[in-house]
N, C-alpha and C positions, 0 to 999 in steps of 0.2 A: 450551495447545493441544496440546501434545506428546502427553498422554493421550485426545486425542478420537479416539475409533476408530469412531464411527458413519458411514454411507455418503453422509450429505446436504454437497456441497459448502458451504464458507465464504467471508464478507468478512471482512476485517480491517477494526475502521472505532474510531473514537472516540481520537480527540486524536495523529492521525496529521498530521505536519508533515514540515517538509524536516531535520529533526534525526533522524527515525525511520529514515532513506534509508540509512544503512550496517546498521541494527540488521535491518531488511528483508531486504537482498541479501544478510543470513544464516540467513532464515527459511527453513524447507522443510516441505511436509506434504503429504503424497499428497490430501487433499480442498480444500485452500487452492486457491478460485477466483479470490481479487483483493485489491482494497483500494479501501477508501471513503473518499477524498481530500476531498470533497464541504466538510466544516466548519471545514477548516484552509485551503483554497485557492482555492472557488469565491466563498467569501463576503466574501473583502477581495480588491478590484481590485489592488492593489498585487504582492500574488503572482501572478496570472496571469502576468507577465512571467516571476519566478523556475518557475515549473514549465515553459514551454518554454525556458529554457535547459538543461535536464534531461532530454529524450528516452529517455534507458538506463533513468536510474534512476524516470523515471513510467513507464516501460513495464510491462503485465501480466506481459511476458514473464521479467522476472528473477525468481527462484524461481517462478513460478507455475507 
């Protein structure tokens, strides 16, 4: 992603987990709009508990 220079904002999405959480809050990119949590965390009940003990690091707001 470091080489994409086009103007259309980005998600980050596919095989994004709670192991991805430090590699993240060292991502940076002037079009990076978010991340798509959606198939690692909406879809096993058990994580819902693990992502709001998390607040910082699910937040949009670190690198984006």
């Amino acid at each position: 992603m470091d080489k994409y220079e086009g103007q259309t904002p980005f998600l980050l999405s596919g095989g994004i987990s709670m192991e991805s959480i430090e590699t993240l809050k060292e991502f940076t990119h002037p079009r990076w709009a978010g991340i798509d949590i959606n198939s690692r965390f909406e879809a096993v009940v058990p994580l819902i508990g693990k992502r709001s003990q998390h607040p910082y690091e699910m937040s949009l707001g670190f690198g984006c």
